[in-house]
C-alpha positions in Angstrom: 1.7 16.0 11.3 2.2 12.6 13.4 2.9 14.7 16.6 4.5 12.6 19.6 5.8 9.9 17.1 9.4 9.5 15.7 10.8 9.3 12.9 13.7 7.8 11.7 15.8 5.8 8.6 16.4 2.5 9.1 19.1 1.3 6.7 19.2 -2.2 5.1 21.4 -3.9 2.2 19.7 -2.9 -0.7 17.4 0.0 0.8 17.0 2.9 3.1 13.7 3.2 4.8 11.9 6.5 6.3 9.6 5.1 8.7 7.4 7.0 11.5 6.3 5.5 14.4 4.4 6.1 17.4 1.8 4.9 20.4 2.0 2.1 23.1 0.3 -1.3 22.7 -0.1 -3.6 19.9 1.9 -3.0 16.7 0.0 -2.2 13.7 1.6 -1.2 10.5 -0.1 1.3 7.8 1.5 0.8 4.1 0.7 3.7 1.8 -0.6 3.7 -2.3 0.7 5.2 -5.2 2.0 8.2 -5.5 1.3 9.3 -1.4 4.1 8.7 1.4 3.7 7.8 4.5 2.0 11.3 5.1 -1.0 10.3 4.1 -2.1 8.3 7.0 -1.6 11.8 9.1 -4.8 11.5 10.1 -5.6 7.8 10.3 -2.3 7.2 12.3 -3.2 9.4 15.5 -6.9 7.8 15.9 -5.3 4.3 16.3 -2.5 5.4 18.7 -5.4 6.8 20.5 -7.0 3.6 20.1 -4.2 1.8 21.7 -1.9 0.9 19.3 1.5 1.5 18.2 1.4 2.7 14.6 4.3 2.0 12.2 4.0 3.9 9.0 7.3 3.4 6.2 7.9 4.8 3.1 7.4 2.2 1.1 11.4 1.7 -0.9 11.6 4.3 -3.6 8.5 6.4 -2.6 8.6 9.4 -0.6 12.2 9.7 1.4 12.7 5.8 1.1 15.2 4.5 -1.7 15.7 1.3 -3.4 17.8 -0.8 -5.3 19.0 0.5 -8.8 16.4 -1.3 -11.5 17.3 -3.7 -13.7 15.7 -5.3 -16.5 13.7 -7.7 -14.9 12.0 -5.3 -12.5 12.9 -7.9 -9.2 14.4 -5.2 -7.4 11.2 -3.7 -6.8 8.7 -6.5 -6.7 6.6 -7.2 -4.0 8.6 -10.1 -2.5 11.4 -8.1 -1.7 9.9 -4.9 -0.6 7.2 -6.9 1.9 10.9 -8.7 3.0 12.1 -5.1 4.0 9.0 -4.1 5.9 9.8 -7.1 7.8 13.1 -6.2 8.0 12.1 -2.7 9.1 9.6 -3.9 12.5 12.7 -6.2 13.7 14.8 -3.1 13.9 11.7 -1.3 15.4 11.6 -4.4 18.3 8.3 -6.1 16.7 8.5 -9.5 15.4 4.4 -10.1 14.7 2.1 -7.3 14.1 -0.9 -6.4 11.9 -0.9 -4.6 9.1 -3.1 -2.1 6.5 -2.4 -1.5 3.0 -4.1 0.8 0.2 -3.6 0.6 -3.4 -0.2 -0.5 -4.4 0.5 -0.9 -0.4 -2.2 -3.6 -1.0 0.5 -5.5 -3.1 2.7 -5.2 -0.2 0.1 -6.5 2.2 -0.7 -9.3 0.3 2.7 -10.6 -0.3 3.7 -9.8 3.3 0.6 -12.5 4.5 1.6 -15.1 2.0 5.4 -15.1 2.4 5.4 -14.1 6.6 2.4 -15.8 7.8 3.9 -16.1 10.8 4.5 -12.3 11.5 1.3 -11.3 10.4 -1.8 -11.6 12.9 -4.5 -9.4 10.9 -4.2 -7.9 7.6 -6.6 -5.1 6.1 -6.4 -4.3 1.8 -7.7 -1.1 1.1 -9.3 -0.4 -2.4 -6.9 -3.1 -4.1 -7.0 -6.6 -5.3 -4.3 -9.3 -6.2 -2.8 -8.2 -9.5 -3.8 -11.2 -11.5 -7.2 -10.9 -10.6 -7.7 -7.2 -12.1 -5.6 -9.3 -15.0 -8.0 -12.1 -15.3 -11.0 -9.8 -15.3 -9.6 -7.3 -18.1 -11.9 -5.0 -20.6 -12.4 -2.3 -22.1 -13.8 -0.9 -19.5 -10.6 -2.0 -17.1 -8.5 -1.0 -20.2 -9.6 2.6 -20.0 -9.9 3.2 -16.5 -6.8 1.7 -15.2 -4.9 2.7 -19.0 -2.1 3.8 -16.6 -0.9 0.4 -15.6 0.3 -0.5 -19.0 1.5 3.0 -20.0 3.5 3.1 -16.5 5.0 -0.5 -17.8 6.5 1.2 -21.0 10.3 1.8 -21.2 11.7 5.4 -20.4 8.6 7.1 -22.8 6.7 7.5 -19.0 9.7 9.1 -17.1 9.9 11.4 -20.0 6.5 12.6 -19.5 6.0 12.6 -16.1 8.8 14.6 -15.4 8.3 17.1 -17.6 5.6 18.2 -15.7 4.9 16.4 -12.3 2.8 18.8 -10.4 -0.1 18.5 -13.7 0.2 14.8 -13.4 -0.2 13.9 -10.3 -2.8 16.8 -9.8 -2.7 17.1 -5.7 -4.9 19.3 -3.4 -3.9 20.9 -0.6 -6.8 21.4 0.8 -8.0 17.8 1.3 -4.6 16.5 1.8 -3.4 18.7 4.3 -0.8 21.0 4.0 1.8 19.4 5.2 1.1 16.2 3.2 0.8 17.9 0.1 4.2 19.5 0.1 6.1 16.6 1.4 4.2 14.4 -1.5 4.9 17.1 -4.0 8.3 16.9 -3.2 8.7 13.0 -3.8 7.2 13.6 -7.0 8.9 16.2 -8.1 11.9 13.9 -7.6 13.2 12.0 -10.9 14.5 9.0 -8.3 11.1 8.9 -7.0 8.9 8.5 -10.3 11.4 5.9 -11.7 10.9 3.9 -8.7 6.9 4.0 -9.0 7.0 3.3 -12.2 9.3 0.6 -11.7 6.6 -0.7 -8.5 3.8 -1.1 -11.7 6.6 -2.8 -14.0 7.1 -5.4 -11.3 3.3 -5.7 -10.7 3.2 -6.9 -14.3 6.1 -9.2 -14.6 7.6 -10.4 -11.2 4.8 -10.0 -8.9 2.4 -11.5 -11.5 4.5 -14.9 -11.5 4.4 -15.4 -8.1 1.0 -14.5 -7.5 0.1 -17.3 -9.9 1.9 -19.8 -8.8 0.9 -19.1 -5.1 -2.6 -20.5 -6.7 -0.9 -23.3 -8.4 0.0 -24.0 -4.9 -3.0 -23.2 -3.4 -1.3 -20.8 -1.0 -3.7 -18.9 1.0 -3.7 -16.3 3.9 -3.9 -18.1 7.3 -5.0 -14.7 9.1 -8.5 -12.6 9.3 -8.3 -10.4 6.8 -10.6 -6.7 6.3 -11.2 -6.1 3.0 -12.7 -2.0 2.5 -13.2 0.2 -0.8 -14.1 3.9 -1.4 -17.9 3.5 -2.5 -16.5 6.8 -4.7 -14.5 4.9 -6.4 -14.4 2.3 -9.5 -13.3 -1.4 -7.3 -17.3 -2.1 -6.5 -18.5 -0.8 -9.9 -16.3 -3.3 -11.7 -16.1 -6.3 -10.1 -18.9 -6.3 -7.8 -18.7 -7.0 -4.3 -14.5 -7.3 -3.6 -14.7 -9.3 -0.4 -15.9 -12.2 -2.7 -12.3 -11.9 -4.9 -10.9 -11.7 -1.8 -12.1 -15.1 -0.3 -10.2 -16.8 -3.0 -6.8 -15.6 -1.3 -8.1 -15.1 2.4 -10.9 -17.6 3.5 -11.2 -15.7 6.6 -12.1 -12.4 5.0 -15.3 -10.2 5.6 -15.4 -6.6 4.9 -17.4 -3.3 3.7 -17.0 0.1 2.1 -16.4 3.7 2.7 -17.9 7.0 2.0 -14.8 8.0 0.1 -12.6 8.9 -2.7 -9.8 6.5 -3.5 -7.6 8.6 -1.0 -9.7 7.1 2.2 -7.3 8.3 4.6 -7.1 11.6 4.0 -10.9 11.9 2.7 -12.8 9.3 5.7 -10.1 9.4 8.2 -12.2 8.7 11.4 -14.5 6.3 9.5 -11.1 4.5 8.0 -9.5 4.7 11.4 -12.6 3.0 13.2 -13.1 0.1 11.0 -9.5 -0.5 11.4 -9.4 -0.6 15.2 -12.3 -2.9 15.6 -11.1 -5.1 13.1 -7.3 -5.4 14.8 -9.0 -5.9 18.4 -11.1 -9.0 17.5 -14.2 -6.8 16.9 -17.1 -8.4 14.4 -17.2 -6.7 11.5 
């Protein structure tokens, strides 16, 4: 995986951060979901140094080989304030200042908070099969309730940790042969990490709490994103079925938003790499879309 790019740790006050990077040209960074790593852009991340970009992909703090702070009751350790602060953190000690960025699922989160609190470092910003937290909130039913039921049992005290760990590899359920090989261990090893889950878990707790409050009062502020923004979904996948068309959610954060879906499962990047990978290039070089 990721041949011709480097990778290396770069170490900050309250985190250490794995981060792989490669290419010439423009800096674009890719922000992984829950539970992947960085690995799972493997395929995307080649496309778009081929493309003519530099690609920066971290492990987000606490996933994969990255660690965070030690949690604490009020889950702010891990909220999306101060891991979008590290990501800028990260690109300084890389040499970029201003860059574009991607982010799937929980990366999303990251994505969005890294527009609204660094508007200045962000020129473009694609959201992958996510929306703001307190949208999926304000929008909750049974149906959300017993699709997404993981959000709310990931926000329980210790009982998920328990569980999880007892048996990782029939939780999380990964295949090697859509994955890649050499995703699938490296992602089968952060899971099989005790660290690791407690840190994912404590990503959801702060989605709930932390990240929720700030999300709301950005609208009582009427903060918006000041950049284009490309909003894509796996058409094999629930967002579209629930809410109908996502780019209209979207708009409320990002007036400047326009987007479309993907053939795909909600892995896009391993499952529509070249599809995933083209959307994104046009999108970061100006392209209509």
């Amino acid at each position: 995986m990721f041949e011709d790019f480097e990778t290396r740790r770069v170490r900050l006050d309250e985190a250490s951060i794995l981060v792989r990077h490669g290419g010439e040209g423009p800096p674009v960074v890719l922000l992984h979901g829950h539970p992947r790593t960085s690995a799972t852009w493997h395929r995307v991340a080649p496309l778009l140094v081929r493309s003519g970009f530099t690609v920066v992909c971290p492990d987000l703090w606490g996933y994969g080989r990255s660690t965070g702070p030690t949690p604490t009751a009020d889950h702010a350790g891990y909220s999306k304030r101060a891991v979008a602060g590290d990501v800028v953190e990260v690109l300084r000690a890389l040499g970029h200042t201003r860059f574009a960025l991607a982010g799937h699922d929980r990366g999303g989160a990251v994505a969005l908070r890294l527009a609204l609190d660094h508007p200045d470092t962000v020129s473009r910003a694609a959201f992958i099969d996510c929306l703001p937290v307190t949208e999926h909130l304000s929008r909750i039913t049974a149906r959300f309730a017993t699709q997404w039921w993981h959000w709310f049992f990931f926000a329980q005290p210790d009982i998920p940790e328990r569980v999880i760990d007892a048996d990782p590899d029939s939780w999380y359920r990964g295949d090697p042969r859509s994955m890649g090989r050499e995703n699938y261990e490296e992602w089968r090893s952060a899971t099989r990490n005790p660290d690791v889950v407690r840190a994912m878990l404590e990503d959801y707790r702060a989605g709930l709490t932390v990240d929720r409050r700030h999300e709301e009062a950005d609208r009582a502020a009427g903060t918006l994103i000041r950049c284009p923004a490309l909003i894509l979904w796996s058409r094999r996948d629930d967002l579209e079925d629930l809410y109908g068309d996502p780019v209209k959610i979207w708009r409320r954060w990002a007036p400047d938003a326009r987007g479309h879906g993907i053939d795909a499962g909600h892995h896009v990047a391993e499952e529509a790499p070249e599809a995933l990978a083209a959307s994104l290039a046009d999108f970061f070089t100006g392209q209509p879309g």
